[in-house]
DRENDO-1510 file (C-alpha; in Angstrom, 1 decimal, always signed):
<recs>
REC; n; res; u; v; w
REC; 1; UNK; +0.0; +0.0; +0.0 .
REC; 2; UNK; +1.7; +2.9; -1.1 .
REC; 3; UNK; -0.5; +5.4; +0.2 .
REC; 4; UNK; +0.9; +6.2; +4.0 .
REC; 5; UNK; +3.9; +7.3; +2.4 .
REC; 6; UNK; +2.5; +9.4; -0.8 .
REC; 7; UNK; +0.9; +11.4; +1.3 .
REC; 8; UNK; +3.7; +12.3; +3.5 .
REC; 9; UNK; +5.7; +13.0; +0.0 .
REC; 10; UNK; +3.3; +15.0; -1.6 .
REC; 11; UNK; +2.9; +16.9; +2.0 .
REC; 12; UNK; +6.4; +17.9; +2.1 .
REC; 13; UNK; +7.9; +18.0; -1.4 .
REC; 14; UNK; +4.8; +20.2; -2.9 .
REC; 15; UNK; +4.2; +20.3; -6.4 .
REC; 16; UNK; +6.0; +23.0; -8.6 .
REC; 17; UNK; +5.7; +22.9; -12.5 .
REC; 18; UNK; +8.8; +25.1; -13.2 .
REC; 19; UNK; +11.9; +23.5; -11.9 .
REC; 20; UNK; +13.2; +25.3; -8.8 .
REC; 21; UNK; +16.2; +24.8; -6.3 .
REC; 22; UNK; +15.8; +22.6; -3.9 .
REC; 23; UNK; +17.5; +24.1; -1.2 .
REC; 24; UNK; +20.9; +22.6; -2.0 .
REC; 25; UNK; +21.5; +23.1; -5.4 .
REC; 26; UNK; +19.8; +20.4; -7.3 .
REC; 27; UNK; +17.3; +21.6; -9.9 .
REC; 28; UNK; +13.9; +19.8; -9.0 .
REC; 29; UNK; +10.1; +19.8; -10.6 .
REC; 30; UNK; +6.7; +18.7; -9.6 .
REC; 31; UNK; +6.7; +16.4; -6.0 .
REC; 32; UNK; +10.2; +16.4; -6.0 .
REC; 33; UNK; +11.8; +15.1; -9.4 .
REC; 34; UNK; +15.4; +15.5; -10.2 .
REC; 35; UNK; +15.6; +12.9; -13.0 .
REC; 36; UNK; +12.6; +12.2; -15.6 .
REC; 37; UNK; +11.8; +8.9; -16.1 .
REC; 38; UNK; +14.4; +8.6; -19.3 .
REC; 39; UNK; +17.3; +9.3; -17.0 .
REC; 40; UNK; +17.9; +13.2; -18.1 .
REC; 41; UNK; +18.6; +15.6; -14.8 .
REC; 42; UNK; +15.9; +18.5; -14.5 .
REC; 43; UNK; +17.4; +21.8; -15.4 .
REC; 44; UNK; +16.5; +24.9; -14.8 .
REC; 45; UNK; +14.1; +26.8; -17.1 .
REC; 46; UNK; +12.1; +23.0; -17.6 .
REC; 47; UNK; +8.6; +23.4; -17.4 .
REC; 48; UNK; +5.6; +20.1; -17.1 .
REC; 49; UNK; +2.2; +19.6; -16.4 .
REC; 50; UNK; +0.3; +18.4; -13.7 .
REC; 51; UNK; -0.1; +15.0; -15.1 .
REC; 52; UNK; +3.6; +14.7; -15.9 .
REC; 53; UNK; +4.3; +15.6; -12.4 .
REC; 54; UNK; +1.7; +12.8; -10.9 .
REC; 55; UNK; +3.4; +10.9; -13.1 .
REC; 56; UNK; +6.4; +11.0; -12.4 .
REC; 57; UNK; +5.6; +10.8; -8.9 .
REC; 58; UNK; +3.8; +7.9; -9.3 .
REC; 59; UNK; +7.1; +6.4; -11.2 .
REC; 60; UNK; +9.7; +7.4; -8.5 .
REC; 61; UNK; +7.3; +6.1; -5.2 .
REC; 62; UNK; +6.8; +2.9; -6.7 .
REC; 63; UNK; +10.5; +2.2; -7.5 .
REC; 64; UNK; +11.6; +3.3; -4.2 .
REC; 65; UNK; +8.8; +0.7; -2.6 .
REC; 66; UNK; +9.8; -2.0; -4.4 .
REC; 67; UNK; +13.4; -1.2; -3.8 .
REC; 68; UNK; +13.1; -1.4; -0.5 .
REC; 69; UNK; +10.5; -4.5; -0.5 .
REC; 70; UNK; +13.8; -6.3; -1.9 .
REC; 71; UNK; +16.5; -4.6; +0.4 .
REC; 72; UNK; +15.4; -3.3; +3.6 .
REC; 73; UNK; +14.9; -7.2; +6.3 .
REC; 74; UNK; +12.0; -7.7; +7.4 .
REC; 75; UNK; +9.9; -5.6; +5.1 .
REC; 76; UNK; +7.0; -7.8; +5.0 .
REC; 77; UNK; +6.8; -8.0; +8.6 .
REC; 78; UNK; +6.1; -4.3; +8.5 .
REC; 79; UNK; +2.6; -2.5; +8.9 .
REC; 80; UNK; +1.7; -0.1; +6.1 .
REC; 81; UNK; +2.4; +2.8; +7.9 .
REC; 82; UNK; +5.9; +1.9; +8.8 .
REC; 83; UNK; +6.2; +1.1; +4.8 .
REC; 84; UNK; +5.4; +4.0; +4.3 .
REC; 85; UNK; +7.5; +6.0; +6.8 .
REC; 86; UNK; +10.6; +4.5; +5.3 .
REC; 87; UNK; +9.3; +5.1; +1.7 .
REC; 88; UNK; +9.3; +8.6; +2.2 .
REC; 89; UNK; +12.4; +8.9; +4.0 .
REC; 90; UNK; +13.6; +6.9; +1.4 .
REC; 91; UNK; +12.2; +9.0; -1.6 .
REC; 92; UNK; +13.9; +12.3; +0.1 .
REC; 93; UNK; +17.2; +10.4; +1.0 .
REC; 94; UNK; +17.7; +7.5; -2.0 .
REC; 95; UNK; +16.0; +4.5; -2.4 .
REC; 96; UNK; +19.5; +2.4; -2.2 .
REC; 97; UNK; +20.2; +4.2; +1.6 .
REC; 98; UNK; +19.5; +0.4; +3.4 .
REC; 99; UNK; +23.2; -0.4; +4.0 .
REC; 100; UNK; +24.7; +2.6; +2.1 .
REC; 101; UNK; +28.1; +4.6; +3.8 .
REC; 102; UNK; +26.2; +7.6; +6.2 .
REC; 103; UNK; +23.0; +4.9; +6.9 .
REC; 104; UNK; +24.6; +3.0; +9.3 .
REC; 105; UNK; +22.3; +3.6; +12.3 .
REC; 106; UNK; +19.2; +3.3; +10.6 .
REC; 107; UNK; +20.5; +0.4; +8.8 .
REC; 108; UNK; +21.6; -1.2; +11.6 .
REC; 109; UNK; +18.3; -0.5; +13.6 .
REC; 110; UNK; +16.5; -2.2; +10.6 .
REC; 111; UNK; +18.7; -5.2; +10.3 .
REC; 112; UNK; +18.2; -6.2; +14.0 .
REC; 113; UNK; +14.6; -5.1; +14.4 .
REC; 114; UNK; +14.7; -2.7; +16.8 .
REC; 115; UNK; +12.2; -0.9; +15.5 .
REC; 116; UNK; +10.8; +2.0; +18.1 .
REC; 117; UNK; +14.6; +3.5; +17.9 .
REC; 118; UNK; +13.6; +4.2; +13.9 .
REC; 119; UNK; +12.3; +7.3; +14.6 .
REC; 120; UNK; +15.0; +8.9; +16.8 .
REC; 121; UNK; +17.3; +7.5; +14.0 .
REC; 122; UNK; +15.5; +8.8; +10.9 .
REC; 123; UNK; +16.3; +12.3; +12.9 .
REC; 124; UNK; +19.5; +12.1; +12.1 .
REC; 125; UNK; +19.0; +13.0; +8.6 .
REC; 126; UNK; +17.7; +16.7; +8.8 .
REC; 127; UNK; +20.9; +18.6; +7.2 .
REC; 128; UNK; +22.2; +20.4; +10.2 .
REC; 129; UNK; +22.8; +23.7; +10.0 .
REC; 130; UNK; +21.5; +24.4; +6.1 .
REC; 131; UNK; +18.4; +26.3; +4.9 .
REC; 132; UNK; +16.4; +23.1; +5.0 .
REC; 133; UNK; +17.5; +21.6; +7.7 .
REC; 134; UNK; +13.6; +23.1; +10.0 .
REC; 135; UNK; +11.8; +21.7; +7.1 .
REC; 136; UNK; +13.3; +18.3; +7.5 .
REC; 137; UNK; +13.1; +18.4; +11.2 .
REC; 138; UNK; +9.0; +18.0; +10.5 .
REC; 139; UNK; +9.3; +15.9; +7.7 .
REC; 140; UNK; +11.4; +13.5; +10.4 .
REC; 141; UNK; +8.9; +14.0; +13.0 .
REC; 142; UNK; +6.0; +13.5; +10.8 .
REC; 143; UNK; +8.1; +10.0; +9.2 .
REC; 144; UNK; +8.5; +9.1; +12.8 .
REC; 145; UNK; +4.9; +9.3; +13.8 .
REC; 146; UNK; +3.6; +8.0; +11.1 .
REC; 147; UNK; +6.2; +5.0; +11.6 .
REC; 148; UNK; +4.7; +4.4; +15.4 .
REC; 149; UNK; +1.2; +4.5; +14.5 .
</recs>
């Protein structure tokens, strides 16, 4: 059910048809896109519909669910909500981040099942210190409770 985690993503990415900055540089369009479905990067000046950008939205959750289904233990054992969670901390981070270099805490908390330390270890990913860094402190916090529920 990829709904938990849509919502969250379309709650904090927001939709923009002209590509914009992201906050750190990368050029991004509609929920979030940095690279349309053919594999080009979004520039600047790049302009798309609504329906492109459901699209496209539509493309990038479902490949970062079904990544994870096949790399993050114990997926299946998961409710919907904690799918969800992890897909949208996954859609803002990188759906590869289960066992990547920097992911070693949530990885680890994953791996072994400890599952209410999750949330306190999704916080670690709020870009200290940077322009964005309050708006992923709520995107965390909302991840987090959506995880526990």
């Amino acid at each position: 059910d990829l709904a938990p985690g849509l919502a969250l993503i379309k709650e904090f990415e927001g939709c923009y048809l002209k590509a914009y900055n992201d906050g750190v540089g990368i050029p991004t369009i509609g929920w979030g896109t940095t690279r349309y479905p053919d594999g080009r990067h979004v520039a600047y000046g790049d302009v798309i519909t609504q329906e492109q950008a459901d699209q496209y939205l539509a493309n990038e959750v479902k490949y970062t669910y079904d990544t994870l289904a096949k790399t993050v233990p114990f997926w299946g054992e998961m409710n919907a909500n904690q799918r969800g969670a992890l897909t949208s901390f996954a859609y803002n981070l990188g759906a590869h981040f289960y066992g990547a270099d920097g992911f070693k805490t949530i990885s680890g908390l994953l791996h072994d099942k400890r599952w209410t330390n999750v949330p306190a270890a999704m916080m670690l990913y709020c870009n200290p210190g940077t322009s964005v860094e309050a708006g992923l402190k709520r995107r965390r916090i909302a991840e987090g409770k959506l995880w526990m529920s």
